[in-house]
C-alpha positions in Angstrom: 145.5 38.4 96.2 146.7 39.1 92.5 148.3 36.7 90.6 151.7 38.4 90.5 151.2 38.6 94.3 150.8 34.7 94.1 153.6 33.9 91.8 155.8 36.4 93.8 155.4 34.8 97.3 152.1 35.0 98.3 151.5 31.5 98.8 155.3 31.1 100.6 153.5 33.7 102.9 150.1 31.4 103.4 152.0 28.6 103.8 154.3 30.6 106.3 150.9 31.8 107.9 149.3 28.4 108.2 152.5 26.5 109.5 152.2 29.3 112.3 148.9 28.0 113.3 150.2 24.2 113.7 149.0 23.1 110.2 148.8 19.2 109.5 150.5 18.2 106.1 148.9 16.2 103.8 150.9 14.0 101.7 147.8 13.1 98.8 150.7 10.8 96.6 150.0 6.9 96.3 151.2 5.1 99.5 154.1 3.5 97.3 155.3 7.3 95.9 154.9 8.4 99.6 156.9 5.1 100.8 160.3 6.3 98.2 160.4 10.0 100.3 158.1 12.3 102.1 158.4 15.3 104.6 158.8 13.8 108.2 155.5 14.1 110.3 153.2 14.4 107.1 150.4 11.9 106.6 149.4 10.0 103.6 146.3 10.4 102.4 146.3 9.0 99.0 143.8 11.7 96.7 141.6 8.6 95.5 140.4 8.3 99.3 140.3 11.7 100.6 136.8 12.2 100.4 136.2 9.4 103.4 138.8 10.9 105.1 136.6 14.7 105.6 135.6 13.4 108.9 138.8 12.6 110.2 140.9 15.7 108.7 137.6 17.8 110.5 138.3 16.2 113.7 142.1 17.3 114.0 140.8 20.7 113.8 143.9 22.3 112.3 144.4 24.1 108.8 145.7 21.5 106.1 148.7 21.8 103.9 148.4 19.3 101.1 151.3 18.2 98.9 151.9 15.9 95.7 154.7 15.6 93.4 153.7 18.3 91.2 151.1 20.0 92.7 148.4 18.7 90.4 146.7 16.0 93.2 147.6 17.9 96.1 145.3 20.9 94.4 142.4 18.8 93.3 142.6 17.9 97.4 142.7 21.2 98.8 140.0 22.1 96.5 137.9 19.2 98.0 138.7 19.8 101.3 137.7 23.2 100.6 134.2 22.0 99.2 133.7 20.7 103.1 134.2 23.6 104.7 138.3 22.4 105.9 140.3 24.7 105.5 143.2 23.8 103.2 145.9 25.1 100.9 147.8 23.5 97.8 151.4 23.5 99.0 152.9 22.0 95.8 155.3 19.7 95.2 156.2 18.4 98.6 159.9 18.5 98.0 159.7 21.8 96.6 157.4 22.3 99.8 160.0 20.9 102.5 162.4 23.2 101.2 160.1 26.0 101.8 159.2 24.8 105.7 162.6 24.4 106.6 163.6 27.5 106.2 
């Protein structure tokens, strides 16, 4: 996928794609940040403890959608994830994010 691809709507389209396939959404913010708004049925996972979370997030055996407020976190996490064989996907800023899924 080219980067224009990308910027143009390719990840709306993977996030589309893995939504299709019952992904889990991982909320990656401090448990305070995630405490002041977060998209309903997303778990918090705060990024500082997601590497002794692999086991559990191998175990629900579903593709992963992580989410931050910017994006920043939530990339370092799918990255990690990715690292362990999960699949995962940066979905951004996870208001920016719920606007995307509920459409």
């Amino acid at each position: 996928m080219g980067l224009f691809n990308f910027l143009s709507g390719g990840k709306n389209d993977k996030i589309k794609e893995f939504q299709s396939r019952d992904a889990v959404i991982i909320d990656v913010r401090t448990t305070a940040e995630y405490k002041q708004g977060a998209i309903p049925g997303s778990k918090n996972i705060p990024l500082q403890t997601i590497n002794g979370k692999i086991d559990y997030l191998r175990n629900l055996n579903k593709p992963i959608i992580t989410c931050c407020a910017s994006g920043m976190r939530s990339g370092s996490a799918a990255s990690t994830l990715n690292t362990h064989g999960l699949e995962a996907i940066n979905g951004g800023g996870w208001q920016s994010l719920f606007a995307k899924i509920k459409s």
